[in-house]
N, CA, C and O of each residue as an XYZ file, in Angstrom:
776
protein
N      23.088     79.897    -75.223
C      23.030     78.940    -74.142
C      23.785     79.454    -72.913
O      23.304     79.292    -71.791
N      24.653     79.910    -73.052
C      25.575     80.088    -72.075
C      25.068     81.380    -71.639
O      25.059     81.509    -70.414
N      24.657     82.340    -72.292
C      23.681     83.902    -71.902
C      22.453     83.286    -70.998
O      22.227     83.728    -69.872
N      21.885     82.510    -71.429
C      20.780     82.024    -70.623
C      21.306     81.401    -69.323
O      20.469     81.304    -68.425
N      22.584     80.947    -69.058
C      22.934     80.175    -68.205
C      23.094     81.360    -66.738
O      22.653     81.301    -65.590
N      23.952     82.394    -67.482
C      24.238     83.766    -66.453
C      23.408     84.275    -66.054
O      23.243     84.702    -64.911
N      22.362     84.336    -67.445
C      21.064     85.483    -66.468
C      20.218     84.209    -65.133
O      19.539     84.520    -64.155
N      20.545     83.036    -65.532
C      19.699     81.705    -64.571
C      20.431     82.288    -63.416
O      19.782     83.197    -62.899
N      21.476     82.075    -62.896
C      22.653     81.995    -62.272
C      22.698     83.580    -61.063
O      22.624     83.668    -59.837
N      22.881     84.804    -62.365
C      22.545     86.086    -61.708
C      21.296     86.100    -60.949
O      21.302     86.479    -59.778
N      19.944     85.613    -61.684
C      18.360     85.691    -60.590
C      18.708     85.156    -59.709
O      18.501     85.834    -58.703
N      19.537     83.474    -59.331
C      19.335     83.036    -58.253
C      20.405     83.232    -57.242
O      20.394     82.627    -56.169
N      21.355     84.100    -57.593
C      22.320     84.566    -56.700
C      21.306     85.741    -56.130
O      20.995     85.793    -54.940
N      20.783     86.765    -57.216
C      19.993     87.709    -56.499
C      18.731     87.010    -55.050
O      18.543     87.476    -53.926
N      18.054     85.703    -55.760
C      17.098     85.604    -54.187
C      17.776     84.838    -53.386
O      17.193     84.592    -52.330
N      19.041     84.268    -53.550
C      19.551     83.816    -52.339
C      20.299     84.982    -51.331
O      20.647     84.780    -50.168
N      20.431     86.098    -52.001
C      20.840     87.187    -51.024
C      19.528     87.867    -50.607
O      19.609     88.452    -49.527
N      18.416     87.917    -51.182
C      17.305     88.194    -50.460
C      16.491     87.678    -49.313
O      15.964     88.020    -48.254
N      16.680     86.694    -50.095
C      16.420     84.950    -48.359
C      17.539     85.416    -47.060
O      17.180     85.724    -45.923
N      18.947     85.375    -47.553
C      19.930     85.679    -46.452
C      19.867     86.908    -45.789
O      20.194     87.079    -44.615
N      19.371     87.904    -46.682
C      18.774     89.102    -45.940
C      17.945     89.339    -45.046
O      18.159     90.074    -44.082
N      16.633     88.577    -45.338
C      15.497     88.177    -44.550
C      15.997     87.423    -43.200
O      15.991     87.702    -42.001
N      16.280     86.716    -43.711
C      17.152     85.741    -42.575
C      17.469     87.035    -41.455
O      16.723     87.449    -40.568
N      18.638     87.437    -41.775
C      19.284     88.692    -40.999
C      18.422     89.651    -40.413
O      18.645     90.172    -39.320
N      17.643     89.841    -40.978
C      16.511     90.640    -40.275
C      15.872     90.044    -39.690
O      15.413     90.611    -38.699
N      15.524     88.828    -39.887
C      14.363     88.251    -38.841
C      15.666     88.166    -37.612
O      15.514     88.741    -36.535
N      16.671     87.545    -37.862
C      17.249     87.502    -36.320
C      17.873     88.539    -35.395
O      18.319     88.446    -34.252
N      17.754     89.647    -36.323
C      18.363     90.651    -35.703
C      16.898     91.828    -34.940
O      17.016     92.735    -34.115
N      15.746     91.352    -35.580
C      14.500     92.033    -34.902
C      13.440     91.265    -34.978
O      12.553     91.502    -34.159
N      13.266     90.346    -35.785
C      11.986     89.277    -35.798
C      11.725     88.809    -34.890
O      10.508     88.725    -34.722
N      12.245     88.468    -34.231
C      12.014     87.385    -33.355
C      11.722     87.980    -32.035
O      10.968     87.518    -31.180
N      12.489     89.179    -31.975
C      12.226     89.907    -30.557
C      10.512     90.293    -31.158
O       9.547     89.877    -30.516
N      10.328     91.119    -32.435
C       8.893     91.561    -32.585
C       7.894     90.230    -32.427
O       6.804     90.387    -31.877
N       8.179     89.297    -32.780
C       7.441     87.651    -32.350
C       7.085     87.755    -31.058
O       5.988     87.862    -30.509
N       8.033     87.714    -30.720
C       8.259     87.539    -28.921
C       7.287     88.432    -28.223
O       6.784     88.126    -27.142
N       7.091     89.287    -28.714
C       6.410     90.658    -28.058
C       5.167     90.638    -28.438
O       4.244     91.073    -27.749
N       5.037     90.095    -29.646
C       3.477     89.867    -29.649
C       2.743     88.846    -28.964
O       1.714     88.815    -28.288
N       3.666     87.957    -29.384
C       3.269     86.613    -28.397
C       2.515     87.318    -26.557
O       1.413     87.487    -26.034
N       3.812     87.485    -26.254
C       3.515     88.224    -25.106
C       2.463     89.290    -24.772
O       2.081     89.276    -23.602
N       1.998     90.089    -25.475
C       1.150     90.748    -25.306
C      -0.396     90.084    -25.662
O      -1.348     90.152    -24.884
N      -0.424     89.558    -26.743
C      -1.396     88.526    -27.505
C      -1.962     87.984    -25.794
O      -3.088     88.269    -25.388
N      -1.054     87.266    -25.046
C      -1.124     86.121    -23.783
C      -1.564     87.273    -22.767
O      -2.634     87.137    -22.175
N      -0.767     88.410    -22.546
C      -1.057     89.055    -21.685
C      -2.537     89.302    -21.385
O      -3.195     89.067    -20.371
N      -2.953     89.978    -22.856
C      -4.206     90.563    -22.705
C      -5.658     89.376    -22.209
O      -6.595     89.660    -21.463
N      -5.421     88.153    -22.867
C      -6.126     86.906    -22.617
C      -6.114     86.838    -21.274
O      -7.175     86.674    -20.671
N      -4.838     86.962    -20.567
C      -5.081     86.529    -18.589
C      -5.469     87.585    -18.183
O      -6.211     87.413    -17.216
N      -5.241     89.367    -18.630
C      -6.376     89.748    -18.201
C      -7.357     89.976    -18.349
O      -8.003     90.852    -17.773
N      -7.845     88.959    -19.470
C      -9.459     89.069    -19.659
C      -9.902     87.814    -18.363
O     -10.907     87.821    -17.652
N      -9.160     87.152    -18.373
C      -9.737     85.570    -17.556
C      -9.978     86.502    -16.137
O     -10.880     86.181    -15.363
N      -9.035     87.766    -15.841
C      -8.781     88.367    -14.271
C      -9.867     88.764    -13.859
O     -10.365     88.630    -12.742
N     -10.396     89.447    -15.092
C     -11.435     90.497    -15.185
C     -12.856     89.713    -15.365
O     -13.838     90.450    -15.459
N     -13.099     88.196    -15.429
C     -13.849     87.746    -15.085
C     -13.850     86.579    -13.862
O     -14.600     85.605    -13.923
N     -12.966     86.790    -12.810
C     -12.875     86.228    -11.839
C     -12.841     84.627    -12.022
O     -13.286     83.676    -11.378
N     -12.282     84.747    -12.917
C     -11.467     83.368    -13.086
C     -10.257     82.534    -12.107
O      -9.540     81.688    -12.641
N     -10.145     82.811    -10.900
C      -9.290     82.676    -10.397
C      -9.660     82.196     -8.808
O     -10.891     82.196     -8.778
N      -9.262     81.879     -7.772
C      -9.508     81.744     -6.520
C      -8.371     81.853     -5.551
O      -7.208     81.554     -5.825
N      -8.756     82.262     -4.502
C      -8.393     83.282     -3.597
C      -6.739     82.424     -2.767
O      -6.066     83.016     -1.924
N      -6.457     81.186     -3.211
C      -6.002     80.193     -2.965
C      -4.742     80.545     -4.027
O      -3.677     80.056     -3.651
N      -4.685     81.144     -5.019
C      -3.843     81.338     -5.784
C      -3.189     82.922     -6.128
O      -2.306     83.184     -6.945
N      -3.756     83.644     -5.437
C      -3.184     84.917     -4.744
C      -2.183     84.829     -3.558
O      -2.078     84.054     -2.607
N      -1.403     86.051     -4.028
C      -0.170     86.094     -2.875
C      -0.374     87.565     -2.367
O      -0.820     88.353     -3.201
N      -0.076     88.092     -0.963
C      -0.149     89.198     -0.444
C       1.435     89.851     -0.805
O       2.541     89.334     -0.645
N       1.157     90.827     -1.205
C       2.239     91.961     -1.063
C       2.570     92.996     -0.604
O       2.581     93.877     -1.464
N       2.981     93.473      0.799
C       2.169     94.426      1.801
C       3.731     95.699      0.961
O       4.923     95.651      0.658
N       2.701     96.528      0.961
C       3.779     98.082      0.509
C       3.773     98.882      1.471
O       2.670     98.945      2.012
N       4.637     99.595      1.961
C       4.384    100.662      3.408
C       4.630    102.378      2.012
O       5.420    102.639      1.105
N       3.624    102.961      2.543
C       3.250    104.172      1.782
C       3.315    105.356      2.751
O       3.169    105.122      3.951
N       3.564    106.856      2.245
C       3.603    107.694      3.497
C       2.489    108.848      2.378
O       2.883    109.570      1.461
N       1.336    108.698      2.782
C       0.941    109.668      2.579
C      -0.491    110.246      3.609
O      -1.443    109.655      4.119
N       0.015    111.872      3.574
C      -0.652    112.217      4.599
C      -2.241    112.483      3.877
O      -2.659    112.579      2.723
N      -2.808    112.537      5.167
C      -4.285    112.261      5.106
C      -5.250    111.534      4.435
O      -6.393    111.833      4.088
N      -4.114    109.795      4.224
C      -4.739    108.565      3.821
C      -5.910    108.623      4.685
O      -6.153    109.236      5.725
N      -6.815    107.502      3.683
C      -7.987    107.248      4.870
C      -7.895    105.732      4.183
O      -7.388    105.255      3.168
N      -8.813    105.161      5.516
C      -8.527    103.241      4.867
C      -9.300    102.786      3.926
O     -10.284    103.526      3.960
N      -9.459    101.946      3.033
C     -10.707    101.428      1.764
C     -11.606    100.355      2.931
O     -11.461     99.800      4.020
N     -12.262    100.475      2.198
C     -13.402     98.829      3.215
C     -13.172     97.858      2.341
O     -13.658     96.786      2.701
N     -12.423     97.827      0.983
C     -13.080     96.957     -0.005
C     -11.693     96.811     -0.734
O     -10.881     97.560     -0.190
N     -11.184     96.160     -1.696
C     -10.317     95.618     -2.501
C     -11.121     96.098     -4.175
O     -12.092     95.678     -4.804
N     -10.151     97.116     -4.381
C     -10.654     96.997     -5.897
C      -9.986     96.532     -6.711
O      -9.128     95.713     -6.380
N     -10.113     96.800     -7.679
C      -8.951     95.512     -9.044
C      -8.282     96.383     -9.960
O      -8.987     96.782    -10.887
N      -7.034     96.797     -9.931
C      -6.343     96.944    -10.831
C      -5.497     96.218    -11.680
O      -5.485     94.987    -11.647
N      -4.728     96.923    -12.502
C      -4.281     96.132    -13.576
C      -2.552     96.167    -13.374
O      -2.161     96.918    -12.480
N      -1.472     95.380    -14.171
C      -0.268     95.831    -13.737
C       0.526     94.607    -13.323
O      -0.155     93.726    -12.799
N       1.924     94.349    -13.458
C       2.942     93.363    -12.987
C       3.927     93.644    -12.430
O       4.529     94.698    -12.634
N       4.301     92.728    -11.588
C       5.891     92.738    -11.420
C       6.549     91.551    -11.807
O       6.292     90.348    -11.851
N       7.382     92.223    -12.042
C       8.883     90.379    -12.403
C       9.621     90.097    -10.947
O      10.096     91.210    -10.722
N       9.830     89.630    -10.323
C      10.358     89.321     -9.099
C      11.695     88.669    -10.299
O      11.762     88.373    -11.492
N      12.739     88.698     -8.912
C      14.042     88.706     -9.362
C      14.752     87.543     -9.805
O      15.873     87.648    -10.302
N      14.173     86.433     -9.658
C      14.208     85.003    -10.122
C      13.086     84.967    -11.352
O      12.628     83.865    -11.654
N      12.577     86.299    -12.156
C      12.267     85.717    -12.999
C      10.740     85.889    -13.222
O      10.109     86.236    -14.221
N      10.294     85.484    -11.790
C       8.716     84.862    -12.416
C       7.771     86.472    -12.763
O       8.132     87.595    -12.410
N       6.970     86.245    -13.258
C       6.167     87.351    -13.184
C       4.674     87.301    -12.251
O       4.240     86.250    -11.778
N       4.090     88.456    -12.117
C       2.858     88.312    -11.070
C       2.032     89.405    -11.497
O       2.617     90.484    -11.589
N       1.144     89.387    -11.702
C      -0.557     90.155    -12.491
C      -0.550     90.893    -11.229
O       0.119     90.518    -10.266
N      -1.378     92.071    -11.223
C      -1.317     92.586    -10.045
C      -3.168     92.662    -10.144
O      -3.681     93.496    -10.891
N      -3.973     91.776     -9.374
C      -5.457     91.784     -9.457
C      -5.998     92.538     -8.682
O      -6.730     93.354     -9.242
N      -5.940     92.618     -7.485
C      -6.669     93.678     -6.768
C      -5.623     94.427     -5.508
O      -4.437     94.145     -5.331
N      -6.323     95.301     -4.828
C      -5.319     96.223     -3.801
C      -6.415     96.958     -3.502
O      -7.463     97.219     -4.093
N      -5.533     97.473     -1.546
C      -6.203     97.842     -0.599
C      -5.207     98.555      0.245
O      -4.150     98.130      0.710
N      -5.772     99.753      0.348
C      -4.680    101.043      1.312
C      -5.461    100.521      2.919
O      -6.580    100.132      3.254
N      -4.301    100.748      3.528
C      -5.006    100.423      5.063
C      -4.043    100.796      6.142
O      -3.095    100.095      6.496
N      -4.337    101.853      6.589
C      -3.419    102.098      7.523
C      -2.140    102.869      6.793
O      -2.397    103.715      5.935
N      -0.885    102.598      7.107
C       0.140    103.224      6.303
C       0.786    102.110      5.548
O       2.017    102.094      5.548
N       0.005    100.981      4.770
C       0.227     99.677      3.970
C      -0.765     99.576      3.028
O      -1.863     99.081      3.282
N      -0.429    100.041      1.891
C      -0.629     99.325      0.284
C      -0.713     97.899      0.396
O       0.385     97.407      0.658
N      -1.994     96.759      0.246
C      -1.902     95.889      0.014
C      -2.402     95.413     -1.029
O      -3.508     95.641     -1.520
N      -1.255     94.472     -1.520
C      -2.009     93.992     -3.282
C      -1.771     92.926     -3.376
O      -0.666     92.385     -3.356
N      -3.111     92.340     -3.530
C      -2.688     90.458     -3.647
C      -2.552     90.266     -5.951
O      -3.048     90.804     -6.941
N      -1.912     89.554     -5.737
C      -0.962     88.939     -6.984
C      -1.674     87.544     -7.098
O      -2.204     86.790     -6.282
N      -1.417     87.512     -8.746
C      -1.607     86.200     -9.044
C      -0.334     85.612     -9.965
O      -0.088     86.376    -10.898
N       0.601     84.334     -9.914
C       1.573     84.490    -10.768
C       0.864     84.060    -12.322
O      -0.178     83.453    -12.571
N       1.640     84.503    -12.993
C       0.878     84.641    -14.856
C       2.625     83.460    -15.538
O       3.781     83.681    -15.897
N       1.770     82.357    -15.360
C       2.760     81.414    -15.611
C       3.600     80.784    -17.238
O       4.477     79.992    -17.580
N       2.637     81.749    -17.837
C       2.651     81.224    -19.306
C       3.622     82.762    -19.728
O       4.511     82.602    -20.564
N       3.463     83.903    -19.260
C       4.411     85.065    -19.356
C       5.607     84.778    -18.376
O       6.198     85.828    -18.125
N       6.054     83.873    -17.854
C       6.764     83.948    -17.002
C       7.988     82.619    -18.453
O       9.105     82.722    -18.960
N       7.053     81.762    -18.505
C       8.059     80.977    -19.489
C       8.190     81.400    -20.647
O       9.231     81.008    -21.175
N       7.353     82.254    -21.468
C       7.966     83.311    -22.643
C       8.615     83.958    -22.796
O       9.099     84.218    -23.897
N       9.049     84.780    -21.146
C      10.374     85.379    -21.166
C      11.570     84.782    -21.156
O      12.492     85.173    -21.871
N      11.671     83.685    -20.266
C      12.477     82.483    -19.949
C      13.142     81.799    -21.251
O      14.359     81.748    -21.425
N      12.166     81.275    -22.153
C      12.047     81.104    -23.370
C      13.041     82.111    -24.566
O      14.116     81.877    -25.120
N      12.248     83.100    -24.615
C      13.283     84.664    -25.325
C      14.682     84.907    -24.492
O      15.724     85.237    -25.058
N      14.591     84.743    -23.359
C      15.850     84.831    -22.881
C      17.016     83.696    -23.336
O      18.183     84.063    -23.477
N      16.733     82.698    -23.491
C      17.533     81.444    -23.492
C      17.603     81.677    -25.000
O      18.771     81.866    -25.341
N      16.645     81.730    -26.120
C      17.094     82.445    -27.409
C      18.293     83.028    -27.198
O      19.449     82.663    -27.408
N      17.697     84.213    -26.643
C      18.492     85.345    -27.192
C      20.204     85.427    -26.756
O      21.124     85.963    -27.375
N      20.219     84.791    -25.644
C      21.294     84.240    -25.129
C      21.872     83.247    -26.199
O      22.963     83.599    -26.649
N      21.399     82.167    -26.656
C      22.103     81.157    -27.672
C      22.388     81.779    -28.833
O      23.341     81.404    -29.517
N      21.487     82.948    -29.246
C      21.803     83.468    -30.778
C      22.864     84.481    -30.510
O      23.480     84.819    -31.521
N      23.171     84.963    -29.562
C      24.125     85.966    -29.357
C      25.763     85.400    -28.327
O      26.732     86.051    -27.938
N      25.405     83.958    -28.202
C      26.477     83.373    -27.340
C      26.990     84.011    -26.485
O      28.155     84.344    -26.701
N      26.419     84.394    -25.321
C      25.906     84.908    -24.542
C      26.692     84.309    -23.383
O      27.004     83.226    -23.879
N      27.188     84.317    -22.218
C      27.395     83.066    -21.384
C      26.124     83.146    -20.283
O      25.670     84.230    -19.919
N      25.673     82.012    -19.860
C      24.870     81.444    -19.109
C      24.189     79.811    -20.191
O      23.203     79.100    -19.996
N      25.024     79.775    -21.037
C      24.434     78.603    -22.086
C      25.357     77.445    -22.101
O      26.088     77.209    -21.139
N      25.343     76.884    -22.925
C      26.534     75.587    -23.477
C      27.737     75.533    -23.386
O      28.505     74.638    -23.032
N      27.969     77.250    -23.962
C      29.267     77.771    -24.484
C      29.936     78.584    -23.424
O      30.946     79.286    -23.476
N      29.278     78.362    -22.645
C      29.709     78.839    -20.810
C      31.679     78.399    -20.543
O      32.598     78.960    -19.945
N      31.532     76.921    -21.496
C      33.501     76.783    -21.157
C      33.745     77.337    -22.200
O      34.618     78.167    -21.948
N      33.477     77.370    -23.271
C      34.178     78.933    -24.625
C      34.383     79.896    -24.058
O      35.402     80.522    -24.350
N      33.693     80.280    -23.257
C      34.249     81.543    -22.886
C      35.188     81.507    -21.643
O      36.059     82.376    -21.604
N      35.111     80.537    -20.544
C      35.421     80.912    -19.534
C      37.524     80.240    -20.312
O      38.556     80.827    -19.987
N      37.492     79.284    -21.044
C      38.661     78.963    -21.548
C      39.723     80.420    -22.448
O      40.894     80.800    -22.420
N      38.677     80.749    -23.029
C      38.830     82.089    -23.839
C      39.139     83.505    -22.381
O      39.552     84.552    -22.881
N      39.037     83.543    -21.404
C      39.510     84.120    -20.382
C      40.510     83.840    -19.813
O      41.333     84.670    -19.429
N      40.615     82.327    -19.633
C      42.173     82.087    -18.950
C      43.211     82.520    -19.815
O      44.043     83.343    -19.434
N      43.221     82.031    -20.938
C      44.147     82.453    -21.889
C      44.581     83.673    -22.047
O      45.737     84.096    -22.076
N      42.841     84.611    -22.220
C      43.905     85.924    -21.941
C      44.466     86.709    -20.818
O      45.134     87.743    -20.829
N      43.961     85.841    -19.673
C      44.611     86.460    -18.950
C      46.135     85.749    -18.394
O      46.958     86.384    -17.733
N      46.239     84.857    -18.655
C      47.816     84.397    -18.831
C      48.285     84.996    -19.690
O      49.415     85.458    -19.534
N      47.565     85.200    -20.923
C      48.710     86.405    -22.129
C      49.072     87.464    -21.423
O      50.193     87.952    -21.564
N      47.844     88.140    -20.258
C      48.305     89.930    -19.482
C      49.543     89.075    -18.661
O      50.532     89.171    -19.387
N      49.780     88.530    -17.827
C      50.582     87.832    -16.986
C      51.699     88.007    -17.523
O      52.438     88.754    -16.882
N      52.180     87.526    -18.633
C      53.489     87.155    -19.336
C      53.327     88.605    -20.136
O      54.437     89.127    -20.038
N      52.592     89.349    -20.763
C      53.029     90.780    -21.503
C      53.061     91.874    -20.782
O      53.117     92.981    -21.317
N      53.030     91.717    -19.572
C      54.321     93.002    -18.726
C      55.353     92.901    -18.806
O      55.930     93.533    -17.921
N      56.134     92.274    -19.609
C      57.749     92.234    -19.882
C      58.079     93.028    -20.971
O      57.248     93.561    -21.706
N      59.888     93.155    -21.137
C      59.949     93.512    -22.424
C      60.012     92.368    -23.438
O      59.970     91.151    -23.258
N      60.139     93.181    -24.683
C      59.370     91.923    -25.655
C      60.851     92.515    -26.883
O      61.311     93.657    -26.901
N      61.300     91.360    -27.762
C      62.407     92.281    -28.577
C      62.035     91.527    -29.600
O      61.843     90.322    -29.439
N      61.866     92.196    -30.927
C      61.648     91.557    -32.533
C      62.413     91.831    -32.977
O      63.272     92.581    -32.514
N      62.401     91.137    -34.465
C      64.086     91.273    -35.319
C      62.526     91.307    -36.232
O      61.536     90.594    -36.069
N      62.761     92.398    -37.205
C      62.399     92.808    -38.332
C      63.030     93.293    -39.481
O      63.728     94.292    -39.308
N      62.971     92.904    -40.442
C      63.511     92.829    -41.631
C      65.473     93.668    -41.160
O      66.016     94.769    -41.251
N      65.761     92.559    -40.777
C      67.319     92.539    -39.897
C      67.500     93.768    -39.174
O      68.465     94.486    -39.436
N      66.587     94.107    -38.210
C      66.442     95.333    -37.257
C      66.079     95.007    -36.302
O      64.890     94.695    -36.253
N      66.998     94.901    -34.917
C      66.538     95.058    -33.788
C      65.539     96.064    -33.377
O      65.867     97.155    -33.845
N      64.518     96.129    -32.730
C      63.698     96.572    -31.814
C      63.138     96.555    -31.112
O      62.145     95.856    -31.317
N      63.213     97.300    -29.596
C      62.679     96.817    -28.526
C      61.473     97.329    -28.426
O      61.134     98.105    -29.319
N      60.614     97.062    -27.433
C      59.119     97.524    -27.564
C      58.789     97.486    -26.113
O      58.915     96.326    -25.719
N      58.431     98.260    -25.196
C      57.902     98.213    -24.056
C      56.320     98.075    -23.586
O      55.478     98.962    -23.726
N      56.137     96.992    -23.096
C      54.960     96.507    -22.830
C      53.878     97.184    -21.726
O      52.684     96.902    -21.827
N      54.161     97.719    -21.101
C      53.988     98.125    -19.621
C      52.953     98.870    -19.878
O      52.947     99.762    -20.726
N      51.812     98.487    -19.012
C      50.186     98.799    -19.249
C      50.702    100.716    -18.777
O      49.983    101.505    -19.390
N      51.449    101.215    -18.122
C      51.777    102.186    -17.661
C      52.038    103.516    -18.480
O      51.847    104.695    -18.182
N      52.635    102.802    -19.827
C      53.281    103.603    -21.085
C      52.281    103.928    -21.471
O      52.180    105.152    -21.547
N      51.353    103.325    -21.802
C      49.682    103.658    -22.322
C      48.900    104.556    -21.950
O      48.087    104.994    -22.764
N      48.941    105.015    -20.745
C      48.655    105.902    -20.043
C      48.874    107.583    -20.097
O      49.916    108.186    -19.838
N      47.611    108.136    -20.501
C      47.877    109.920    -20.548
C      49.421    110.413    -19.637
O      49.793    109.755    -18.666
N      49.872    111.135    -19.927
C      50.972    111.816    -19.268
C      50.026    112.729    -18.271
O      50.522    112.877    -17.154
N      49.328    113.079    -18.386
C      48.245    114.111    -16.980
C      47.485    112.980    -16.001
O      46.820    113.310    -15.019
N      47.749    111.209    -16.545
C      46.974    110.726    -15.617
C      46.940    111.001    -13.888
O      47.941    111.473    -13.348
N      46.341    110.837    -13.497
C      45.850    110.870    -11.844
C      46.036    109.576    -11.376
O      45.367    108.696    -11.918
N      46.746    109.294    -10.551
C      46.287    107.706     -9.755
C      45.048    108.188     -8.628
O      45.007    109.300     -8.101
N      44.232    107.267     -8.440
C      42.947    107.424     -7.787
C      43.493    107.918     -6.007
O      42.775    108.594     -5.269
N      44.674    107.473     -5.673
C      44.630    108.213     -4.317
C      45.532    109.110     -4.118
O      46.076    109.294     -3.030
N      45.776    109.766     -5.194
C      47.022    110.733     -5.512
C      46.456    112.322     -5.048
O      45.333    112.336     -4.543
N      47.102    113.516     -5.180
C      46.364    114.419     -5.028
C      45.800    115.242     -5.836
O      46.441    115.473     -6.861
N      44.719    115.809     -5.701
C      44.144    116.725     -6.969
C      45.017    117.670     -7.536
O      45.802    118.405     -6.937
N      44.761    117.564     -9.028
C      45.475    118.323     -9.898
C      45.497    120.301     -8.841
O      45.008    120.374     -7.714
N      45.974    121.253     -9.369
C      46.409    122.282     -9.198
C      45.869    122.805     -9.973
O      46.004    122.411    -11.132
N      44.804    124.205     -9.608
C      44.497    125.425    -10.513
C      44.691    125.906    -11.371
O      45.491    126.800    -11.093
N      44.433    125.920    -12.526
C      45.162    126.268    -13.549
C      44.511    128.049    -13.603
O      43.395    127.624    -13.904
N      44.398    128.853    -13.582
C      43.898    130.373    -13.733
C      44.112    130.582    -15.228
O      43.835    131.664    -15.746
């Protein structure tokens, strides 16, 4: 009875460390590989919708590029390529068609709104699973800073312990820490060594 009880006991210790394993792996790469499919899965769908002119001219944005190359000549016509940018707040933008003209690259954009909140989305994850600051825990950390930096404040002094009935002093001074060859940044360059 009691043999039967250990080997019960040993299996289910073994798949609860297999579950917790899994676990660990999914959060340490699952979720980014999720994420990425997702994203690509979506990607490829808006540019199938691009590529059948699913769209109107009302929902394009101009993006004028200045280009230097010699012996451009101008297009008559807008052709359609493929391609994004993330602008710096984030959003993303399909790049549908473009036109050289003059010494200006022009490429009208469409924004791709559903890749724009999947990143948004993975970001705010990945931020909460890694406590991150820009989240909740934004005063954890910023509390967890004052503190230590009132600890640097007060540990430039000397500091004296009594250990097992032994005085000893200990010098704190961020200075002591410091290579004996250090350089201060406006000091003068070291000397030739031959």
């Amino acid at each position: 009875m009691i043999f039967k009880k250990n080997q019960y006991f040993a299996a289910l210790k073994k798949i609860a460390a297999i579950l917790l394993l899994i676990l660990f792996v999914f959060n340490s790469v699952g979720y980014r590989l999720y994420i990425s499919y997702v994203k690509d899965k979506e990607d490829m769908a808006f540019t199938a919708t691009l590529d059948r002119g699913n769209y109107t001219d009302d929902e394009l944005i101009t993006v004028k590029v200045p280009i230097n190359l010699p012996y451009q000549t101008n297009w008559k016509n807008f052709e359609r390529i493929d391609g994004e940018i993330t602008m710096p707040n984030g959003e993303v933008y399909k790049y549908v068609k473009r036109k050289i003209y003059n010494d200006t690259m022009i490429l009208l954009c469409i924004q791709h709104d559903v890749k724009t909140r999947l990143e948004q989305k993975a970001n705010d994850f990945f931020g909460k699973t890694n406590d991150l600051p820009g989240n909740e825990t934004n005063k954890k950390a910023d509390a967890l800073k004052q503190i230590i930096s009132d600890y640097e404040a007060v540990a430039n002094t000397h500091a004296s312990f009594v250990n097992s009935l032994q005085l000893t002093e200990f010098n704190l001074d961020k200075e002591d820490f410091l290579p004996a060859h250090f350089i201060p940044l406006h000091g003068q360059p070291p000397d030739m060594v031959a």
